[in-house]
C-alpha positions in Angstrom: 113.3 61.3 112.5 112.8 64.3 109.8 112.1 67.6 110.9 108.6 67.5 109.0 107.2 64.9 111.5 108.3 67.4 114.4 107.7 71.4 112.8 103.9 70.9 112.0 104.2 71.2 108.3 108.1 71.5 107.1 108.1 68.1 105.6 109.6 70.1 102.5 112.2 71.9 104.3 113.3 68.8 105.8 113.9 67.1 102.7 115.9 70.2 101.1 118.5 69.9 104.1 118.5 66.6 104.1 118.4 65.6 107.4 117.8 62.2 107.6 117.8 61.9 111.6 117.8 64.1 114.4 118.9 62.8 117.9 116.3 65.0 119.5 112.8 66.3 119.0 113.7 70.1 118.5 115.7 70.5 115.5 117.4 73.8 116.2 117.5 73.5 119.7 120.2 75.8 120.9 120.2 78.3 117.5 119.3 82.0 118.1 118.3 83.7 114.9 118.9 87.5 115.6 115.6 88.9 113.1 115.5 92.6 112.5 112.0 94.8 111.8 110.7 98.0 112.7 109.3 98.9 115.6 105.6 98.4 116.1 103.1 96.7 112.9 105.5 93.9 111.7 107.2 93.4 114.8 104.2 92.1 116.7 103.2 88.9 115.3 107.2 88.3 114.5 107.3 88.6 118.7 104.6 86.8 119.1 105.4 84.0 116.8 108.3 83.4 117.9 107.6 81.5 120.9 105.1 78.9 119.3 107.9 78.5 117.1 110.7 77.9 119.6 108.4 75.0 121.3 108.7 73.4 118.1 111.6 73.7 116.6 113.9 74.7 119.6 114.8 77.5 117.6 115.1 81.0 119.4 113.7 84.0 117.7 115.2 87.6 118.9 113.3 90.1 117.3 115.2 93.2 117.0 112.8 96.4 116.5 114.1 99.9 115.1 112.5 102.9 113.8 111.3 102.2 110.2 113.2 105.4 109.3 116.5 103.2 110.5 115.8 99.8 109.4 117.3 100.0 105.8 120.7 101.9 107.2 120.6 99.5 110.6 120.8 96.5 108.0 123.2 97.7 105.2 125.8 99.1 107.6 125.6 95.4 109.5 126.2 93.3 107.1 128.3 95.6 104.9 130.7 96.2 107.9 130.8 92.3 108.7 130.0 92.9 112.3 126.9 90.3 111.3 124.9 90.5 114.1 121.7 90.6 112.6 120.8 87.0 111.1 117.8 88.2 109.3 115.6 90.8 108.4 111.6 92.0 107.4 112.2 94.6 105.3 111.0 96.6 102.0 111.5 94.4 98.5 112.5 97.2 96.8 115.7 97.3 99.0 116.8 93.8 98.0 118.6 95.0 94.9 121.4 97.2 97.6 121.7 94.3 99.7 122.3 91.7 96.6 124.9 93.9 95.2 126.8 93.8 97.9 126.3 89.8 98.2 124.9 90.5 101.1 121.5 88.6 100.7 121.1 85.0 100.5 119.7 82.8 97.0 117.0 81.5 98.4 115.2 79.3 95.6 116.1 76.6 95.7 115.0 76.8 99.5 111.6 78.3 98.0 111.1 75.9 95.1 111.6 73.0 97.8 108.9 74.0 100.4 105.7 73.0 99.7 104.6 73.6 102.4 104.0 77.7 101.9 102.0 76.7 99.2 103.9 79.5 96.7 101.0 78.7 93.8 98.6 80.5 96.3 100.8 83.7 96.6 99.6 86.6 94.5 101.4 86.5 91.3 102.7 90.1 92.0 104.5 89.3 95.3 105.6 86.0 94.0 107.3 87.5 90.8 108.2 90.9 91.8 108.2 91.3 95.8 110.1 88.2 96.0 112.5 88.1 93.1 115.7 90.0 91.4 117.1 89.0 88.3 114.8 85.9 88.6 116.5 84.3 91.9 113.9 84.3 94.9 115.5 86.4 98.1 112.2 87.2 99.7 109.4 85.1 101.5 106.2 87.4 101.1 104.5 87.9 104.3 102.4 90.8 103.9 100.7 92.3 101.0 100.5 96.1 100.0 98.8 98.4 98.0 97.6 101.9 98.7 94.1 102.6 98.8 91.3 104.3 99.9 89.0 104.7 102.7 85.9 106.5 103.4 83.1 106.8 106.0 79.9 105.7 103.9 77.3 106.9 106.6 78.6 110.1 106.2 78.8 111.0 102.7 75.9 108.9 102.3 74.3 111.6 104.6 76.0 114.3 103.0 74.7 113.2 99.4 78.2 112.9 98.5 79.3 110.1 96.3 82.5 108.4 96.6 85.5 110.2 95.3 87.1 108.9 92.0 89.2 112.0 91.2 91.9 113.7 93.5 89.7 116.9 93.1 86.5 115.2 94.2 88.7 113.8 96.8 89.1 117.3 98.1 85.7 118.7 97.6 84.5 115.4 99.5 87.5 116.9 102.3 86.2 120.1 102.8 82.6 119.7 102.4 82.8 116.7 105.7 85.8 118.8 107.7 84.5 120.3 110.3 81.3 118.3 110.8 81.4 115.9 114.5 81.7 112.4 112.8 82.2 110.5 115.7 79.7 111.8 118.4 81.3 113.0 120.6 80.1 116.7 120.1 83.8 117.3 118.6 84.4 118.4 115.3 86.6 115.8 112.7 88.1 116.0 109.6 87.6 115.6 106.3 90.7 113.5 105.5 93.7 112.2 107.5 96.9 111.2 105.7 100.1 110.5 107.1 102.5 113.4 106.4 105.0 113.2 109.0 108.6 113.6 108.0 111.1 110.4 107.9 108.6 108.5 108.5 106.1 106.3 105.8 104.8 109.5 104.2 106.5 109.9 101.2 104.8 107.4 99.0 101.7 109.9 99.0 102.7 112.0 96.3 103.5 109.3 93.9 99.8 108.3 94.4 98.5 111.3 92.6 101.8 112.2 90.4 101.3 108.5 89.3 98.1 109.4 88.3 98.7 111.8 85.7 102.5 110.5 84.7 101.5 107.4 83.7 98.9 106.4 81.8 99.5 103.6 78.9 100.6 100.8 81.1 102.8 99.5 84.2 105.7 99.5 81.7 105.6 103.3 80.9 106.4 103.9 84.6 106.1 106.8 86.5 109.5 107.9 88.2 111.7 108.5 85.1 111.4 109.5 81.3 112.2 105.9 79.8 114.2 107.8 77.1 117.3 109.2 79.0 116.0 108.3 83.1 115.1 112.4 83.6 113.2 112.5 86.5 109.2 113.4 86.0 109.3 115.9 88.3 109.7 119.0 86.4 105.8 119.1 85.2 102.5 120.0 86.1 101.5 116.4 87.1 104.2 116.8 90.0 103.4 120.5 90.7 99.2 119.1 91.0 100.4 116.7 93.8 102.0 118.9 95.6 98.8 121.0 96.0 96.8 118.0 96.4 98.7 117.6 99.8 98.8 121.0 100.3 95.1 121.6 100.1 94.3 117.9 101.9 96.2 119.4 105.0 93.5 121.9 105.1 90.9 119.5 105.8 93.3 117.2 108.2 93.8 116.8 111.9 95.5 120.3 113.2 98.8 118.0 113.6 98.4 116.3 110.1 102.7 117.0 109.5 103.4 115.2 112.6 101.0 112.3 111.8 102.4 108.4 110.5 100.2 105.7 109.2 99.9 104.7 113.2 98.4 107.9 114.0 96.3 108.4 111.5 95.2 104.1 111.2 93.2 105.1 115.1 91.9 108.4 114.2 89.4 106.8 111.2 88.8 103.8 113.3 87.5 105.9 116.1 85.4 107.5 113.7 87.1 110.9 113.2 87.9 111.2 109.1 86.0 111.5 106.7 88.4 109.8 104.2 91.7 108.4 104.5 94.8 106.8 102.4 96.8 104.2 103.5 97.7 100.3 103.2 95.3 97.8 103.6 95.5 97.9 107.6 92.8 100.5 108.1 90.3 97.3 106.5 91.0 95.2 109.1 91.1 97.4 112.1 87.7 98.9 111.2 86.2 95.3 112.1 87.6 95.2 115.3 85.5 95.7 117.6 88.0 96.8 120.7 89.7 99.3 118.2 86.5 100.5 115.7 83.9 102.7 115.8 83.0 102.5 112.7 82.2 98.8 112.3 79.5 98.6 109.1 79.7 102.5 108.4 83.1 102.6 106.5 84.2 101.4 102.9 87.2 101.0 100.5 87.8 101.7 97.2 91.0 101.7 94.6 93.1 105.0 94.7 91.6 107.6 93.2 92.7 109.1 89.4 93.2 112.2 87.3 91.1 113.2 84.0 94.3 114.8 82.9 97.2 113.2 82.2 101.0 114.3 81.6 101.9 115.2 78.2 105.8 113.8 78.6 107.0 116.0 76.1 105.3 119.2 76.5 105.4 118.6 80.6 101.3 120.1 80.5 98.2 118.2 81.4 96.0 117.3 78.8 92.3 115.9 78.7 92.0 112.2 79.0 91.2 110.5 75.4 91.0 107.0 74.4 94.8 107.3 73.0 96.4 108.8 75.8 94.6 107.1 78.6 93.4 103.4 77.0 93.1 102.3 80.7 90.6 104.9 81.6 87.6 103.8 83.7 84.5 106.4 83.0 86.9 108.8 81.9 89.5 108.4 85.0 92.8 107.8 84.8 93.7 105.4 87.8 97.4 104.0 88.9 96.8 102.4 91.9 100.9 101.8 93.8 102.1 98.9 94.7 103.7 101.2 97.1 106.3 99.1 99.1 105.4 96.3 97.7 104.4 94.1 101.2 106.9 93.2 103.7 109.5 90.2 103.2 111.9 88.2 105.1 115.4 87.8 103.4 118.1 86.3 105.2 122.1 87.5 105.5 124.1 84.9 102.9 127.0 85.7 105.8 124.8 83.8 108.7 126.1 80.1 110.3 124.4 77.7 107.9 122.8 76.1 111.2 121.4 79.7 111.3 120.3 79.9 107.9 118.2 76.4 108.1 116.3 78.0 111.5 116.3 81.5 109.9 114.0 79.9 106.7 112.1 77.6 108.4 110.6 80.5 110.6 109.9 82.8 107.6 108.2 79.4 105.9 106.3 79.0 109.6 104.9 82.6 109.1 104.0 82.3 105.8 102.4 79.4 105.6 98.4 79.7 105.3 97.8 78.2 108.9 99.5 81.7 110.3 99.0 83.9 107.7 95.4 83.8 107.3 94.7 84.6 110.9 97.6 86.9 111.0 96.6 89.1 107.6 92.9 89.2 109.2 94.3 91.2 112.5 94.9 95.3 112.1 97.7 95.1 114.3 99.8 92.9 113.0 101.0 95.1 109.9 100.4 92.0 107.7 97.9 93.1 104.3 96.1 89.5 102.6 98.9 88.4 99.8 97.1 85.0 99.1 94.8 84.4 96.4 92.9 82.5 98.6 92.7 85.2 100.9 91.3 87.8 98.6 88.2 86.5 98.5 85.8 86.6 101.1 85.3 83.4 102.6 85.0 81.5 106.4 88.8 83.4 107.4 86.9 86.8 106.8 83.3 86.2 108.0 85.6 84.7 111.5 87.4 88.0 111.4 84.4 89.6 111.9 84.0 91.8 108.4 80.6 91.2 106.8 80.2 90.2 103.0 79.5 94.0 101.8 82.5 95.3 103.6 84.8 92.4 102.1 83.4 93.6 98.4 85.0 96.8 98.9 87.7 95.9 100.8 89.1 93.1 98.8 87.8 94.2 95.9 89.8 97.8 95.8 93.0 95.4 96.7 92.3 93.2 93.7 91.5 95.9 91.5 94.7 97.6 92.0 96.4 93.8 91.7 95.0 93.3 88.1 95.3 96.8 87.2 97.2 97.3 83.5 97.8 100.6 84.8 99.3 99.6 88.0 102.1 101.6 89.3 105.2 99.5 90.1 107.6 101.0 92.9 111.0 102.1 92.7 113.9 99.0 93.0 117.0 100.4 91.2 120.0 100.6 93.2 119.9 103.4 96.0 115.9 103.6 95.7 116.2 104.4 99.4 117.8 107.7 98.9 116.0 108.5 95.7 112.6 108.5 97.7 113.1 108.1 101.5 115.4 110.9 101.3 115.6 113.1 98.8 111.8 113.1 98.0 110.4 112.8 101.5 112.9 116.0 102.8 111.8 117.9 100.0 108.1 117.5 100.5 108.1 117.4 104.3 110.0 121.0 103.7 107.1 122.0 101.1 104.3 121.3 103.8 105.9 122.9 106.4 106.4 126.3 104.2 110.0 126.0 104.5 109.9 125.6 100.7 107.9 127.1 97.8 106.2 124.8 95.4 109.6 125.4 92.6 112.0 125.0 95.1 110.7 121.5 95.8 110.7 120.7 92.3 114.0 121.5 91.8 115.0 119.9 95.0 113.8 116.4 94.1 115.0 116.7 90.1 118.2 118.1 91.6 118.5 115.6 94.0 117.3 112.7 92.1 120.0 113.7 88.8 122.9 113.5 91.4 121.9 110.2 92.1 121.7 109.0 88.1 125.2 110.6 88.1 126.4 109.2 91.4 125.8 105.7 90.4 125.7 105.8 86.7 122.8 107.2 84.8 122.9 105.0 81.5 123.2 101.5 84.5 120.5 102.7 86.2 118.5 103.6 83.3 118.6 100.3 81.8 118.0 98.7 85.6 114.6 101.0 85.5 113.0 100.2 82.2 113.9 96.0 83.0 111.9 96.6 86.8 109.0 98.1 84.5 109.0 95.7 81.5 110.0 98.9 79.3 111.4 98.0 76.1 
């Protein structure tokens, strides 16, 4: 019989390997699939997954778990040494383009354009095109979606008369006028914002949030990392010296351990009702509405990053006043670039694996994918998972099951689709050695900055320093031309 009468909706996958007959019932009975992640969000529904998908394919699923500060390294010096113990992995997009020049990753379209059965129409056109593709070959399955955003207790600044921020300076006004104040009642005081700063960790995506903001202005295609000209790093400006005060000042108004803080700290504190505002992915959304984790069910909202009234003058390196010519994107005046920072988590698979391997290794990345997991699983705050579906960014049955009423799914989906159609939205990096560019040169040199190892210039210089050695290192004109075809730059 075909595997599609026997996995529950692989009908597709079956007729891509063509098997027309199995002597038992479980497919891949005997095949372990070693499957890489990082520790914690990500690795839980992969764990526990993997059991309803051993009972019915046979297939056994050994998650291996690693410090998201190890994961990219763990996998690269695997497969790039041959030692090939890990079969697959969940991983950052933007890292695709190291493991594919090293033919490290396997094609996976036809694989993709077989399956019907993840329903690929229904995947936002972002992850589908981007997330999930390099020089138009699919080597991703998209099982998360992820954009930065915004989150803010609307009982409090409703009480405060404060309106919701849309600038990074009303951001911090709104900061320090809350800090202080005992938000969650229990005669303690909390804190007027909570974002994750803590060193080689997830933190470093931060500052492109606000830089973003002022660097780029006239479209997704002017980008926001390099000068388009001659790939000079925008770091050397007044846009990049504003975001570092922004997280300066922000620590001022955070939890006294803010530096020490990743997106798992800080995800608790505002659903226990302790900040006042707060950036991250879309997990905050969904762990607000649980009711064992929140204390803030119906008080909190969402809302797209917020932007700049200035805007970098690329040539001059100043911030000018917003206009209709130099920011055509502008909503009421504000500049916004909301990130597709990451870019949502993906499984990609080692071209090196046994072929028996391979088949189990896809079949359990189409299992997670497919709408019948991923609409419960993108619904659950501790699963790491963000809504990537079109039909999951609207509120519907899934939501009102889930537990988050209609007005909370208006800001909550709607900041997420905002920042998906945005014509200003800020793509992230994904030319070769992206890794170092921001996971270690820019997140040592701001870590340093808010831990006053560092001056404001010295961090500067660190990261355009840094960054140039890299355009040299690898080959500045290569990587150049890599950067403007990511963007759509002509």
């Amino acid at each position: 019989m075909r595997i599609g009468v026997f996995l529950a909706g692989f009908s597709a996958f079956a007729a891509l390997v063509g098997a027309p007959a199995f002597a038992q019932d479980k497919p891949f009975a005997g095949v372990t699939v070693n499957v890489i992640t990082q520790t914690g969000a990500i690795q839980e529904p992969l764990q526990r997954r993997a059991p309803e998908f051993e009972a019915l394919t046979g297939a056994k699923i050994n998650v291996i778990a690693v410090p998201f500060s190890d994961l990219y390294q763990k996998i690269l010096t695997d497969w790039a040494s041959g030692t090939n113990s890990v079969d697959a992995g969940v991983f950052a997009p933007q890292w695709m383009v190291d493991y594919i020049a090293g033919g490290y990753l396997e094609d996976l379209t036809p694989r993709v354009e077989a399956d019907k059965d993840i329903q690929q129409d229904d995947v936002g056109a972002f992850f589908r095109d981007f997330s999930e593709k390099y020089s138009g070959k699919t080597y991703m399955i998209t099982l998360d979606g992820d954009f930065h955003m915004m989150y803010y207790r609307k009982d409090v600044l409703e009480a405060a008369g404060l309106a919701v921020p849309k600038t990074w300076d009303e951001y911090l006004e709104v900061a320090k006028a809350t800090h202080g104040k005992d938000m969650s009642g229990d005669g303690t005081p909390d804190f007027g914002s909570c974002i994750a700063k803590k060193r080689n960790a997830q933190s470093y995506w931060f500052v492109t949030d606000v830089v973003g903001s002022m660097t780029q202005s006239k479209g997704t295609s002017q980008g926001t990392f390099f000068n388009t000209k001659d790939m000079t790093p925008l770091v050397n400006n007044d846009a990049f010296r504003k975001a570092l005060d922004f997280l300066s000042e922000s620590t001022k108004y955070g939890p006294p351990d803010e530096l020490n803080l990743d997106v798992s700290d800080t995800r608790p504190l505002f659903a226990s009702g302790r900040c006042a505002l707060n950036l991250d992915w879309g997990d905050v959304g969904t762990i607000s509405i649980d009711p064992k984790q929140s204390k803030v069910m119906g008080k909190w909202g969402a809302a797209i990053m917020p932007g700049s009234k200035e805007v970098l003058n690329w040539d001059t390196g100043k911030l000018e006043a917003c206009t209709a010519e130099n920011c055509p994107h502008a909503i009421d005046g504000v500049n916004h670039a909301p990130f597709a920072a990451f870019g949502g988590w993906g499984g990609g698979i080692n071209a090196a694996a046994d072929p028996k391997v391979k088949d189990a290794a896809y079949a359990y990345f189409s299992f997670m994918t497919q709408p019948a997991q991923s609409n419960a699983d993108v619904t659950v705050g501790g699963t790491g998972f963000n809504p990537y579906r079109t039909s999951q960014l609207g509120y519907s049955d899934l939501w009102k099951k889930a537990g988050m009423s209609e007005e909370e799914a208006k800001v909550y989906l709607g900041a997420i689709n905002d920042s998906m159609s945005s014509p200003n939205m800020i793509l992230d990096l994904r030319i070769p050695q992206n890794q170092k560019y921001q996971q270690v040169v820019l997140d040592e040199a701001v870590s340093r900055f808010l831990a006053g190892e560092i001056d404001k210039e010295a961090t500067v210089a660190a990261v355009e320093e840094g960054w140039n050695e890299l355009n040299e290192e690898v080959g500045k004109d290569e990587q150049l031309k890599l950067y403007k075809a990511t963007i759509g730059a002509k």
